[in-house]
C-alpha positions, 0 to 999 in steps of 0.5 A: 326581756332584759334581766336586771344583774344582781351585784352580789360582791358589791352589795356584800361589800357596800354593808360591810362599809355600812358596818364600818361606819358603826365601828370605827364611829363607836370607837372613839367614845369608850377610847376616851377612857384611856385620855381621861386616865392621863388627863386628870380624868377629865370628862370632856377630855375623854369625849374629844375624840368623839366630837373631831369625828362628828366635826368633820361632818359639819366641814365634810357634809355638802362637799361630799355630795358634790363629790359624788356628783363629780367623780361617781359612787364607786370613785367616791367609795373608794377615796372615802376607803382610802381616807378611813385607812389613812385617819385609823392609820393616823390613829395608830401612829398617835400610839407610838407618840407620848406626850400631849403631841400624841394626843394632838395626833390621835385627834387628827386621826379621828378628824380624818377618819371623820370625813371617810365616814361621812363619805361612805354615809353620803354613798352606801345609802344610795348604792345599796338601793340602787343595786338592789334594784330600788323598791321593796328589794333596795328598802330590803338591802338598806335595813340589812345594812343599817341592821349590819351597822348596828351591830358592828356599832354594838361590838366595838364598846364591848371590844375597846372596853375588853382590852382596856379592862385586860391591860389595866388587870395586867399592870395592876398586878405588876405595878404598885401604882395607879393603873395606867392605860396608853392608846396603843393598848387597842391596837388590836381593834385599829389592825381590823379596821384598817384590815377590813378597809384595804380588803373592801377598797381591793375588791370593790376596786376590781368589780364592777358596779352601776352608776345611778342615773341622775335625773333631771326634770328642768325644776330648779329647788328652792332652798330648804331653808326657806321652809319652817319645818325643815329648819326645826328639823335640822336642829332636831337631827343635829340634837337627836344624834347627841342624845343618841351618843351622849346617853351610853358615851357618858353612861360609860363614864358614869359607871366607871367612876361610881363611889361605890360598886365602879365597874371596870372598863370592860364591864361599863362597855357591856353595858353601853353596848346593851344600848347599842344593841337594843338599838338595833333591836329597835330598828329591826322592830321599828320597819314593821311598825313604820309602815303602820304608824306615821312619823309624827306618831311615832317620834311622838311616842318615842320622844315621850317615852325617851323622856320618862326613862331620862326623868326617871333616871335622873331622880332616882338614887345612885344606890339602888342595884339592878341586875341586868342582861348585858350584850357581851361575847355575841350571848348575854350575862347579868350584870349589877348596875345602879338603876340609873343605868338600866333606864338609860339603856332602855332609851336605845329603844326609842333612839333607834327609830327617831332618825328616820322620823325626824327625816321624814317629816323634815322633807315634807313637801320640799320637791326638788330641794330634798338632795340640798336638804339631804346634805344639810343633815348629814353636816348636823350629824355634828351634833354627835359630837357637840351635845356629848362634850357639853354633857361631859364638860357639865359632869367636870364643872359639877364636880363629877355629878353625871345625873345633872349632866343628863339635863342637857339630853333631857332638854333635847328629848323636849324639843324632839317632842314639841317638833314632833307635835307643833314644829313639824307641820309644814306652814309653808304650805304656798311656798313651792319647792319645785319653782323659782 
């Protein structure tokens, strides 16, 4: 009998990658408070950075599957590391610069970083189920690494915020001034990074992992975007993933520029953490529930629910205090935050499982066009970067209103909604996927 070999490195290896993706994405967010600070606390400046990471999705997406298919996972992982280390070393370097000039670099360096997250997004998902052998054991490997994401994606608010907080505390007792925060006052988080990457790009240099087999059946796909419920689909995850940064990017915003009550920025990253940490919640939750419930219900539940903590949110006053837990230092304290915020965090519990719905039902009966259908929704992932800007560029417009702004994210939920119950249903039912 031929023993299948269990790749214990690689897969140790493959969700710290998963992991990464979470960081160094949820980095750029809460390090838009430093560039807000020099640039006349402008929101959509602060969010810059966020939107040339997700844009190189867009330009990254159907390049990156190609990629794979010519040089291999391993390859592919190792340029996509190689990449990462480069684009959070460009960050660094932007440090170091002043003027607008570092800044111009610092958004190169989150461009760059952009495309080793895409790569590693097109990689890790299949290679994890791969070398977990497929079936319950790959599924098994793939909530680790997705869990592993989430938490690392929980940690890196709550760490850029604590070392924003301490270097304002430091120069407000020094300086007379306004306290004045410059990039490099995170150089601490960029150091990790780029240190976990040179020690996952070393050692999955050196060990050796399998190469999944490609099949081919003679089909030829049609487009994917010959199908109706797809394409609504797409536009789904591309507005579903700028709920899923807008609402806790722009929260952070929000409770750090209160008339009264502000928070420091190592408190507001508590609490936008909370948000990711719920979603992690979710998710751990949410593969329970899946196997039970079907997508469509689901997204149904999820969005309506989504869409009563936003409304609710939005209407309720500014003024009304709540004390909350928030995720801080790996344990949970209490902390005072508007209402507002606390419903905003609660959202992360129905964000969490929304991906995997909408995928779902967009690839329904697409056969063969699956892979091309893969690829066009990992250029959507744009969409984390876009909807935020907009959202934050309605907070500037509106004179620092951020409960307006949240109109936007409450209009995507809509049509998340209406996806899930009409746009969802395959009406292309006579059309093959799988013939010319």
């Amino acid at each position: 009998m031929k023993h299948q070999k269990f790749y214990v490195l690689p897969i140790i290896m493959m969700i710290l990658l998963f992991g990464m993706i979470g960081f160094v994405t949820n980095i750029a967010a809460p390090a838009g408070t430093i560039w807000m600070s020099k640039y006349e606390s402008s929101n959509a400046i602060g969010m810059l950075g966020n939107l040339m990471n997700f844009l190189a999705y867009l330009v990254m997406g159907i390049p990156a599957g190609l990629l794979l298919q010519k040089i291999g996972y391993k390859r592919t992982a190792l340029t996509a590391i190689i990449v990462g280390f480069c684009g959070v070393g460009v960050q660094f370097l932007s440090g170091l610069l002043t003027g607008n000039f570092g800044f111009v670099v610092y958004l190169t360096g989150a461009f760059v970083a952009g495309f080793s997250m895409c790569m590693l997004n097109t990689v890790v998902n299949p290679m994890l189920n791969t070398i977990g052998g497929g079936g319950k054991k790959g599924g098994m490997l793939l909530q680790i690494g997705g869990s592993f994401n989430s938490l690392l994606g929980t940690i890196a608010p709550v760490f850029v915020g604590a070392l924003i907080g301490t270097v304002v505390t430091e120069k407000m007792s020094l300086e007379t001034g306004a306290p004045v925060t410059v990039f490099s006052d995170i150089n601490l988080v960029l150091y990790i990074s780029m240190a976990i990457f040179a020690v996952v790009g070393i050692v999955l240099a050196m060990v050796n992992i399998p190469e999944p087999e490609v099949e081919n059946d003679g089909t030829v796909a049609k487009s994917p975007w010959k199908f109706r419920h797809f394409v609504l689909g797409a536009v789904g995850i591309f507005v579903y993933v700028g709920i899923e940064v807008g609402i806790p990017g722009t929260m952070k915003f929000f409770l750090e520029n209160l008339k009264e009550g502000a928070l420091n920025p190592s408190a507001a990253g508590t609490v936008a953490a909370t948000y990711w940490f719920l979603m992690l919640v979710g998710r751990l939750a949410g593969a329970g529930i899946a196997v039970k419930v079907s997508s469509r219900n689901l997204l149904t539940v999820v969005a309506s629910v989504a869409i009563l903590l936003v409304g609710a949110a939005m209407l309720l006053p500014v003024n009304i205090p709540v004390s909350m837990p928030v995720f801080s230092n790996f344990t949970f304290a209490m902390q005072v935050v508007p209402i507002n915020a606390l419903l905003f965090v609660l959202v992360g519990l129905c964000t969490s499982v929304m991906w995997g719905g909408i995928f779902n039902l967009a690839v329904e009966g697409l056969g063969a066009s699956v892979k091309k259908a893969s690829g066009i929704f990992m250029m959507m992932v744009v969409g984390g970067g876009i909807i935020p800007l907009i959202q934050n560029r309605i907070v500037d417009i509106t004179g620092n209103n951020y409960i307006i702004s949240y109109l936007l994210p409450l209009a995507g939920l809509a049509y998340l909604l209406f996806y899930a119950l009409i746009g969802s249903r395959n009406v292309n039912r006579t059309v093959s996927a799988e013939k010319n």
